[in-house]
C-alpha positions as a printed NumPy array, in Angstrom:
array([[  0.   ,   0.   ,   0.   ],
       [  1.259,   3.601,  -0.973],
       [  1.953,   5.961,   1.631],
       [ -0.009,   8.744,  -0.379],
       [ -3.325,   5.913,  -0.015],
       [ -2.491,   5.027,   3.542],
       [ -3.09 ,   8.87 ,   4.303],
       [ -6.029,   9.345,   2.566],
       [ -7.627,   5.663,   4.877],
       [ -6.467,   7.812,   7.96 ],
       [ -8.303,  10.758,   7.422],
       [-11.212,   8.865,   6.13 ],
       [-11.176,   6.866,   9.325],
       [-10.526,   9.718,  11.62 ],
       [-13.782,  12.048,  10.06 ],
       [-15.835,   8.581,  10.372],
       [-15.442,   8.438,  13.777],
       [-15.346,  11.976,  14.52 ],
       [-18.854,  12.247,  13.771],
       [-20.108,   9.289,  15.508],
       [-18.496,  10.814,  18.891],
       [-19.176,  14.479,  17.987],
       [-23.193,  13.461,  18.329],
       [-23.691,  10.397,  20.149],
       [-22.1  ,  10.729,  23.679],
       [-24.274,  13.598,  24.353],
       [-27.227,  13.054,  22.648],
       [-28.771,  12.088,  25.764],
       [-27.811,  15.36 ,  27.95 ],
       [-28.935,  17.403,  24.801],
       [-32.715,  15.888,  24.533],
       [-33.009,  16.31 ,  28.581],
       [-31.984,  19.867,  28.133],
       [-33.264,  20.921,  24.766],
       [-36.356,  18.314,  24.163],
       [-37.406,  17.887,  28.023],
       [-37.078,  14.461,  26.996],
       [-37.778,  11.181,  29.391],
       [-35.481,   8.42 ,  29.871],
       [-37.915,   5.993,  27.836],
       [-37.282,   8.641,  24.671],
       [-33.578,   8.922,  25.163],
       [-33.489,   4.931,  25.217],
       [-35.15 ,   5.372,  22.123],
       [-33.822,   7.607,  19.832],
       [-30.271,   5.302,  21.235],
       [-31.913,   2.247,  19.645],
       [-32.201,   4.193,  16.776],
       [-28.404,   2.978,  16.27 ],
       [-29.378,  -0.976,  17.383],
       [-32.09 ,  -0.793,  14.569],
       [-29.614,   0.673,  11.762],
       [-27.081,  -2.072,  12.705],
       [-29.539,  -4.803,  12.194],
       [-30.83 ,  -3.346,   8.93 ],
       [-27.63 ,  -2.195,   7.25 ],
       [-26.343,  -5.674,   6.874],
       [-28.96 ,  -5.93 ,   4.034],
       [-28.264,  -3.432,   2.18 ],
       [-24.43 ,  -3.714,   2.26 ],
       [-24.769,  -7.26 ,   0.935],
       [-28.099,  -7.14 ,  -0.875],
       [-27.557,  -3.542,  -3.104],
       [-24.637,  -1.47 ,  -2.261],
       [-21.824,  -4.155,  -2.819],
       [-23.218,  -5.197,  -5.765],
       [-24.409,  -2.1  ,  -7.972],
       [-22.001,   0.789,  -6.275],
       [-18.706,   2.183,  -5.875],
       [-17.88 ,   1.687,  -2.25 ],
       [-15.982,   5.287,  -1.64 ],
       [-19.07 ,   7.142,  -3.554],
       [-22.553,   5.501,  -1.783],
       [-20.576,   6.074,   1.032],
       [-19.864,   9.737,   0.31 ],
       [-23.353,  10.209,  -0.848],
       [-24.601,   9.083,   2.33 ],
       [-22.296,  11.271,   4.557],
       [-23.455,  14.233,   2.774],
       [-27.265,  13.575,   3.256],
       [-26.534,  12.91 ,   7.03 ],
       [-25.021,  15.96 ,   7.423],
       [-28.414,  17.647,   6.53 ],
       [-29.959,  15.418,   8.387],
       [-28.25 ,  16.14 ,  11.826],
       [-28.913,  20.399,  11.388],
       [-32.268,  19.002,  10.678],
       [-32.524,  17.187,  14.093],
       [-31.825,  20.559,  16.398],
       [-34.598,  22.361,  14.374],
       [-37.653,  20.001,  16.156],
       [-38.598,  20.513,  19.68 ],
       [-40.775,  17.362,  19.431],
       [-39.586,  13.814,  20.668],
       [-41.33 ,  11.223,  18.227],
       [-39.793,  13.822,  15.   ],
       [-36.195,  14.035,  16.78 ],
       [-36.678,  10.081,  17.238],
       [-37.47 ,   9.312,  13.084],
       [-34.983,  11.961,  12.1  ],
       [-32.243,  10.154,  14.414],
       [-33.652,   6.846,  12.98 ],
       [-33.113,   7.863,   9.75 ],
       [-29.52 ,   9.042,  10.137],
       [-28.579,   5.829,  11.475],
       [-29.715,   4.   ,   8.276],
       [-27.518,   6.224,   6.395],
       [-24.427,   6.316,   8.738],
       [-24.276,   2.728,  10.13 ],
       [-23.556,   1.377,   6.641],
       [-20.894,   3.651,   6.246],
       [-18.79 ,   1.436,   8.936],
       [-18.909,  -1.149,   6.984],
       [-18.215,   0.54 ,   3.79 ],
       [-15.199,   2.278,   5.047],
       [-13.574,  -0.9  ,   6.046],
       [-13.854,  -2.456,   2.384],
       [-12.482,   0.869,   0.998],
       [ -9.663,   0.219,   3.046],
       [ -8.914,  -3.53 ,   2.711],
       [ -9.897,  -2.858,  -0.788],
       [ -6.265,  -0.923,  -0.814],
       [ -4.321,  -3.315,   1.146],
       [ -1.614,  -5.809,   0.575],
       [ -1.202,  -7.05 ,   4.155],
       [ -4.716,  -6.368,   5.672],
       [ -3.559,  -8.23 ,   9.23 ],
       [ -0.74 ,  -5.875,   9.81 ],
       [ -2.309,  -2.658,   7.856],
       [ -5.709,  -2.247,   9.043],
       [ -5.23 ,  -1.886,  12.934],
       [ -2.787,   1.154,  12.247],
       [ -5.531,   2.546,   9.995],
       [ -8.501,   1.984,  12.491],
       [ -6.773,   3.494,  15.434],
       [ -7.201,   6.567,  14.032],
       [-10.644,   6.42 ,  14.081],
       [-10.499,   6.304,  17.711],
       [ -8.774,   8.903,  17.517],
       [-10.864,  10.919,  16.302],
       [-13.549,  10.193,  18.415],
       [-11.242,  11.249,  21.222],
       [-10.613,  14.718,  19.272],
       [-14.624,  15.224,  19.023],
       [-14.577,  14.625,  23.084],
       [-12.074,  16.711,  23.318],
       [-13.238,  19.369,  21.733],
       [-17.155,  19.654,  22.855],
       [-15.106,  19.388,  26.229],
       [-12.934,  22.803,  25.025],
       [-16.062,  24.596,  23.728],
       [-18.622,  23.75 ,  26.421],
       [-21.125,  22.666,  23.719],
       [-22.283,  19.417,  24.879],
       [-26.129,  20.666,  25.974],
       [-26.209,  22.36 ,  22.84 ],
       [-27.453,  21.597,  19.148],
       [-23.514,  22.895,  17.983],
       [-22.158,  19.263,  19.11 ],
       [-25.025,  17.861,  16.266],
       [-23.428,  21.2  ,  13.892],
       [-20.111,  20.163,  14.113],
       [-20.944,  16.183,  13.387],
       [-23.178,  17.529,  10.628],
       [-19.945,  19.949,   9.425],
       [-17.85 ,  16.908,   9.348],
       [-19.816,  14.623,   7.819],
       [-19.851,  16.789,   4.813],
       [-16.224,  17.262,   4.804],
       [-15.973,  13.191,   4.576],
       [-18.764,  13.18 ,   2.256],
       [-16.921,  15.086,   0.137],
       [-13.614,  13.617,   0.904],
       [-14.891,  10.264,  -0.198],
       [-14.881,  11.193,  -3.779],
       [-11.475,  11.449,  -3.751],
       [-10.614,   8.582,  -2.114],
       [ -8.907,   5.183,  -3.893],
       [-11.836,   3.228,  -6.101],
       [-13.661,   0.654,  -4.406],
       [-15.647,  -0.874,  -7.548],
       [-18.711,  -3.392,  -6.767],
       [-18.47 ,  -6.243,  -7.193],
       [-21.092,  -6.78 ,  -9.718],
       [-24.347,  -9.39 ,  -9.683],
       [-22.498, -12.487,  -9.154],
       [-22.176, -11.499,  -5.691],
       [-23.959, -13.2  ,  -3.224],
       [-27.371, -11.711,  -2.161],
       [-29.435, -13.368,  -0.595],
       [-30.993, -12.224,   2.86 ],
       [-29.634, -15.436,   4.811],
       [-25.645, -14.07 ,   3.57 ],
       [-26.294, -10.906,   4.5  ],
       [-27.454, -11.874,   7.809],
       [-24.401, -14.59 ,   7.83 ],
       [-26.677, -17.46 ,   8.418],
       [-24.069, -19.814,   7.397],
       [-22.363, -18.938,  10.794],
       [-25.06 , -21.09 ,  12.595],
       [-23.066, -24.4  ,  12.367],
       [-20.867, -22.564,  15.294],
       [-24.161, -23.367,  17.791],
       [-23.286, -26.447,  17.516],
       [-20.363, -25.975,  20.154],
       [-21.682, -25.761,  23.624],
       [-19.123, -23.2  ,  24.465],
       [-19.543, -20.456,  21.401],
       [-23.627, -20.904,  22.379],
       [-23.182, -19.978,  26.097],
       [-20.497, -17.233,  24.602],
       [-23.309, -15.751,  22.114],
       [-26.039, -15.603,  24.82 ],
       [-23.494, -13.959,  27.569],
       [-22.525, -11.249,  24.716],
       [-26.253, -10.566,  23.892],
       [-26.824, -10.04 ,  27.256],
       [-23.842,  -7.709,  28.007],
       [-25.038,  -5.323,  25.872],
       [-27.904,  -4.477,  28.805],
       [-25.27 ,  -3.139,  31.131],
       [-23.451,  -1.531,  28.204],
       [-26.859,  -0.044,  26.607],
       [-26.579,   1.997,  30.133],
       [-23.354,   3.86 ,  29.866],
       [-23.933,   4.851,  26.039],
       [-27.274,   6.439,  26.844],
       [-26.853,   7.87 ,  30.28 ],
       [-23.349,   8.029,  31.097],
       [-22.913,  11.525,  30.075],
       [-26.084,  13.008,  31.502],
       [-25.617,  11.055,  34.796],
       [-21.634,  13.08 ,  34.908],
       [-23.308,  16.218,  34.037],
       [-26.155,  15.901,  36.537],
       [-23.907,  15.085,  39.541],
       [-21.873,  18.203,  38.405],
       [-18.639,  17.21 ,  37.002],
       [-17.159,  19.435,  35.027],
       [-16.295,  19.535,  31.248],
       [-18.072,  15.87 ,  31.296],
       [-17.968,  15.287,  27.504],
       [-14.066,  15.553,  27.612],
       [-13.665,  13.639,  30.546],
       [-15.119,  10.852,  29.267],
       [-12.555,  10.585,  26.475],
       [-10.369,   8.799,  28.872],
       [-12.661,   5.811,  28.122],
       [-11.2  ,   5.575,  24.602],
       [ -7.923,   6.581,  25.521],
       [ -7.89 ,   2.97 ,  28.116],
       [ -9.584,   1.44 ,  25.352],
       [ -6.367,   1.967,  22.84 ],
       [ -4.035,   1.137,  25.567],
       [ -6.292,  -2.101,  26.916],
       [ -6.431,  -3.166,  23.14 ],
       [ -2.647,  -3.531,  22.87 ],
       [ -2.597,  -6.388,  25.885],
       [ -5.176,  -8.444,  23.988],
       [ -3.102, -10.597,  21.948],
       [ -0.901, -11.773,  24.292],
       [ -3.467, -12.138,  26.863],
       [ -5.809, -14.421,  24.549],
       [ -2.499, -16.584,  24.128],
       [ -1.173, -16.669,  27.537],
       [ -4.527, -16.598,  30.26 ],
       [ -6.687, -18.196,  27.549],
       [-10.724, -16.422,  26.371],
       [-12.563, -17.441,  29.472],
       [-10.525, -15.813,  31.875],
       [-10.34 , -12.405,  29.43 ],
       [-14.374, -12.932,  29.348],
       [-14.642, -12.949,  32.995],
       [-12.396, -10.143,  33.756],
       [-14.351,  -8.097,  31.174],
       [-17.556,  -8.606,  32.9  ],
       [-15.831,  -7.853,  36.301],
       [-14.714,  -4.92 ,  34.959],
       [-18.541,  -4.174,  33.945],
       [-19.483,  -4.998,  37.805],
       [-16.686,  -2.74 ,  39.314],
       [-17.671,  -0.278,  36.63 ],
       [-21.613,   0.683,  37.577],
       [-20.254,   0.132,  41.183],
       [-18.044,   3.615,  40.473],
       [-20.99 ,   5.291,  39.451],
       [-23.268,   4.298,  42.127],
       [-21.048,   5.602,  44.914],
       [-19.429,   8.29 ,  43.024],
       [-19.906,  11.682,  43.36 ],
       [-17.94 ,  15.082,  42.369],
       [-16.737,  15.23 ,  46.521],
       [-14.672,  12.938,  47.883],
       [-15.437,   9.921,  46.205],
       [-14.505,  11.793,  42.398],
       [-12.059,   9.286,  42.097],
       [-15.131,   6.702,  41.378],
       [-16.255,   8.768,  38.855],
       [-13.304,   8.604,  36.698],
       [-12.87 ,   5.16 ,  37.655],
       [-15.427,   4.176,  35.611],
       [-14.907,   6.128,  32.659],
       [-11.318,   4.35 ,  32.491],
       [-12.676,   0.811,  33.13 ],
       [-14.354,   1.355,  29.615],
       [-11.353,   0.077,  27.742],
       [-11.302,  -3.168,  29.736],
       [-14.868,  -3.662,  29.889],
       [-15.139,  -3.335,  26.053],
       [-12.022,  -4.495,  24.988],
       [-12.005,  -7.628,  27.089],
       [-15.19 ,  -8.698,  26.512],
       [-16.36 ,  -7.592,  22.819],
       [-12.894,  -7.256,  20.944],
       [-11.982, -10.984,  22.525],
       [-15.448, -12.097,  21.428],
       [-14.823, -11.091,  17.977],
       [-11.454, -12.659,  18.077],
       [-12.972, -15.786,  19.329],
       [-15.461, -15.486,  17.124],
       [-12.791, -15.48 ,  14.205],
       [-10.976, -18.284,  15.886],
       [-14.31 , -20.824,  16.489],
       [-15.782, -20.395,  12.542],
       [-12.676, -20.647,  10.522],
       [-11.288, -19.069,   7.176],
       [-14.231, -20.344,   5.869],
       [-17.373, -19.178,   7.224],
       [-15.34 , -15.939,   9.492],
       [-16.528, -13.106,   7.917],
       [-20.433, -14.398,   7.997],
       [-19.632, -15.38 ,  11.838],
       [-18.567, -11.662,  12.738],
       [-21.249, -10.41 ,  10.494],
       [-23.726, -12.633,  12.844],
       [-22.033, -11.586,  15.982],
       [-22.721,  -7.811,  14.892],
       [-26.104,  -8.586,  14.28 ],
       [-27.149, -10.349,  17.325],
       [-24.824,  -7.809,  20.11 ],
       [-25.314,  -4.215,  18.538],
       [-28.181,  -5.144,  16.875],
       [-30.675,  -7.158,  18.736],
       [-28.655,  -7.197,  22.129],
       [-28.44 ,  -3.278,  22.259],
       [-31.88 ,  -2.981,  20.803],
       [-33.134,  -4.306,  24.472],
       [-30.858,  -2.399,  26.285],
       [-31.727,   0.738,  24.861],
       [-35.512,   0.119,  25.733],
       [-34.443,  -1.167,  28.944],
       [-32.041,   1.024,  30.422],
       [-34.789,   4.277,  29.489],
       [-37.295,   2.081,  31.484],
       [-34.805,   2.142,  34.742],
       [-34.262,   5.686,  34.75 ],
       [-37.487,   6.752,  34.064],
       [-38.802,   4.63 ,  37.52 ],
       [-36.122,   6.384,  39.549],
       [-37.019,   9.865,  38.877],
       [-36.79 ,  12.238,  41.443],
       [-38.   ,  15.683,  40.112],
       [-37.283,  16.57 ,  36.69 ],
       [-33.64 ,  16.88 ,  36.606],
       [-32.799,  14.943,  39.362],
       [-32.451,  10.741,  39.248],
       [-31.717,   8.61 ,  42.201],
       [-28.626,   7.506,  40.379],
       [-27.261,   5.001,  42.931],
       [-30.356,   2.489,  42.121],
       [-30.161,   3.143,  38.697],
       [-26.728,   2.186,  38.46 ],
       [-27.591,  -0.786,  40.807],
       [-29.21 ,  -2.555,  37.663],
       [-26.72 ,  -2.74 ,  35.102],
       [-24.377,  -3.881,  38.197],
       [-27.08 ,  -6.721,  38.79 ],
       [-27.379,  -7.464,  35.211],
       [-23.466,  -7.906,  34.797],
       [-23.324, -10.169,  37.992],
       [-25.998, -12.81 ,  36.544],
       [-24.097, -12.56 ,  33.221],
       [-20.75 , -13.116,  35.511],
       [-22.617, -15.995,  37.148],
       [-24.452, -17.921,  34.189],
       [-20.611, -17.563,  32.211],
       [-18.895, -19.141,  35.152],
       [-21.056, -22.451,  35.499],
       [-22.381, -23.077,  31.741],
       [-18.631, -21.97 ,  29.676],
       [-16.497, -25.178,  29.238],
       [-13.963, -23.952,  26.387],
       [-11.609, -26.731,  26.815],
       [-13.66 , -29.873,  26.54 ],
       [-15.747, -27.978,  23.62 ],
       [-12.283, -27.437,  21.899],
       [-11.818, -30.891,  21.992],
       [-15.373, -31.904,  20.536],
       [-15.475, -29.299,  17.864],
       [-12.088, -30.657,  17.047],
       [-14.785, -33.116,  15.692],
       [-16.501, -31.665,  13.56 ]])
C-alpha cells in the first residue's frame, strides 16, 4: 500500500469516527436539556443505532456491494446525514427528533462497513495494515470529546453542527478517495448471507452458544453507559463531562494492545470474565461516586471502559474469528454484529430508558445510585451464568470433531 493511499484511509477513518463521537455521547444530555425528553425517549432515539445495525447488513450485501462504488454511496450518504443532523436541532418534538435520528442511522451505520472495504480494498497485508488505519478512528472520536469538552457545547445543538460539518467534509472527501468498484451481480445476495446465516453451524459448540447468549446479554449493562453516562456526569456536576469521558477511549487503545498476548497466555474465558468484572466494578463507580470525595469513582469508571469493552467484545470477535474458521469468518462476525449491537443493544436501549425513568426524582434529578444498581445486577448474573455453563476446553476438543 502507498503511503499517499495510507493517508487518505487515515483521514477517512478519523472524520468517520469523529462524527459518531461528535453526536452520540451527548445526545442524551442534549434531549433532557433541549427536548425535556424522558429516559424511555432517550433509550429510544439510542436504539435508533441498534435498529440501523440490524438493517444495514442488508443493504451492504443485498444492493450497495453489488451495484455501487464503495468510496461514492458512502460519500453520498455522509453528505445527506449531514443535513440530516442540522435538521434534528430544528424540532422541539420527541417522536420527530426520534425518526430523524432513525433515519440518520440507516444512512451512517452502513458507512462502517463501507469504510472498512475501501480500506482492505487498498491493502496488501490487511492483518498488519488495518489496525494502524482503524486506530485513528479512535482517535478521532477522542478529538470530538475533546473538543465539545474545550467549547462547552455538549447541551447544545452545535455538538449535532459540528458532526453535521464533518460529515460533509468526509462526504466530500470520499470522492477522492482510492476506487472501491462493486463487485457486480455475481455477488452473493441473498438475505440469509447478508445476515451470515451460514455462521449457525458454530451453535453447535456448547461453548460459542453460552459465549453468544453472555454477549447478547452484556449489551444491557453496556446499553446503560452509552445512553446515560454523560447526563448522569453532568447531573452530579462534574465538570467539562464530555471531555472527561474521552479517557474511556484513551484505556480502550491502551487495553487493546494487551489483547493478543493475553488471549495466548490466560486463555478467552478468563479475558471474558475479567471483562464482565470490569462491567461490575464499573456501575459500582458510578453508584457511589460523586464530584466530593469519592470523584475518584467517577473517573474510575470512565477508564474501566477500555477493559470492559475491549475484554469482553474485541476478545469475542477474536474468538469469534478463531471458532468459525477461514471459511465461514466473515459471515460469523457479520452474525455476531447482528445479534450484540443489533438485537442485544436494541433491548438495552428500551431497557435502560425504562430504569431511569422509575427512579425519577423531580425533573432533573435521578436517584442515580439504584439506577446504576441494575446494570451492576445485570453484569453479575451474566458473571454468574458464564462461570457455570462456559467449558472452552472440553468444547475445543469436541469441535475438534466436527
Amino acid at each position: 500500500m502507498k503511503a499517499k493511499t495510507g493517508v487518505s484511509l487515515a483521514i477517512m477513518m478519523f472524520l468517520e469516527y469523529f462524527v459518531w463521537g461528535a453526536w452520540y455521547v451527548t445526545m442524551g444530555t442534549y434531549m433532557g436539556e433541549n427536548l425535556h425528553s424522558t429516559g424511555l425517549q432517550v433509550g429510544a432515539a439510542f436504539s435508533a443505532l441498534a435498529i440501523a445495525t440490524m438493517i444495514s447488513p442488508f443493504f451492504i450485501g443485498m444492493i450497495a456491494d453489488r451495484y455501487f462504488a464503495a468510496q461514492k454511496i458512502m460519500g453520498v450518504f455522509h453528505i445527506i446525514g449531514g443535513a440530516l443532523l442540522v435538521f434534528a436541532t430544528k424540532v422541539t418534538d420527541n417522536t420527530a427528533f426520534y425518526w430523524i435520528i432513525l433515519l440518520y442511522s440507516l444512512l451512517y451505520m452502513p458507512t462502517i462497513a463501507l469504510s472498512n472495504s475501501v480500506a482492505f480494498h487498498q491493502m496488501t497485508n490487511p492483518g498488519k495494515q488495518f489496525p494502524w488505519i482503524r486506530v485513528f478512528g479512535t482517535l478521532g472520536w477522542i478529538v470530538a470529546g475533546l473538543l465539545i469538552g474545550y467549547l462547552g457545547i455538549e447541551k447544545t445543538a452545535n455538538t449535532f453542527y459540528m458532526a453535521a460539518g464533518v460529515s460533509v467534509l468526509l462526504g466530500l472527501f470520499s470522492f477522492v478517495l482510492p476506487d472501491t468498484p462493486p463487485k457486480g451481480k455475481s455477488a452473493d445476495a441473498s438475505a440469509s448471507s447478508a445476515l451470515g446465516t451460514q455462521a449457525f453451524v458454530l451453535f453447535k459448540n456448547t461453548s460459542y452458544t453460552i459465549f453468544f447468549i453472555a454477549a447478547i446479554l452484556v449489551c444491557i449493562p453496556l446499553s446503560f453507559y452509552y445512553g446515560f453516562a454523560n447526563p448522569f456526569l453532568n447531573e452530579v456536576g462534574m465538570n467539562n463531562a464530555a471531555g472527561k469521558m474521552i479517557l474511556g477511549q484513551v484505556s480502550e487503545g491502551v487495553f487493546i494492545l494487551a489483547i493478543p498476548f493475553l488471549f495466548n497466555s490466560i486463555g478467552v474465558k478468563k479475558m471474558l470474565l475479567l471483562g464482565m468484572t470490569a462491567w461490575i466494578l464499573r456501575y459500582i463507580c458510578f453508584a457511589y461516586g460523586n464530584v466530593g470525595a469519592n470523584e475518584w469513582m467517577l473517573y474510575a469508571g470512565i477508564v474501566l471502559h477500555g477493559v470492559c469493552y475491549d475484554f469482553f467484545f474485541v476478545t469475542g470477535y477474536m474468538y469469534t474469528e478463531k471458532k468459525a474458521g477461514e471459511k465461514i469468518k466473515n459471515a460469523a462476525q457479520g452474525l455476531f454484529t447482528f445479534a450484540t449491537y443489533g438485537v442485544g443493544m436494541f433491548i438495552g436501549t428500551w431497557f435502560s430508558g425504562v430504569i431511569v425513568d422509575k427512579h425519577v426524582i423531580s425533573p432533573e434529578h435521578h436517584d442515580w445510585t439504584k439506577i446504576w444498581f441494575v446494570p451492576a445486577y445485570i453484569a453479575i448474573g451474566v458473571l454468574i451464568y458464564f462461570l457455570l455453563f462456559f467449558r472452552e476446553k472440553k468444547d475445543a476438543e469436541k469441535a475438534a470433531s466436527y
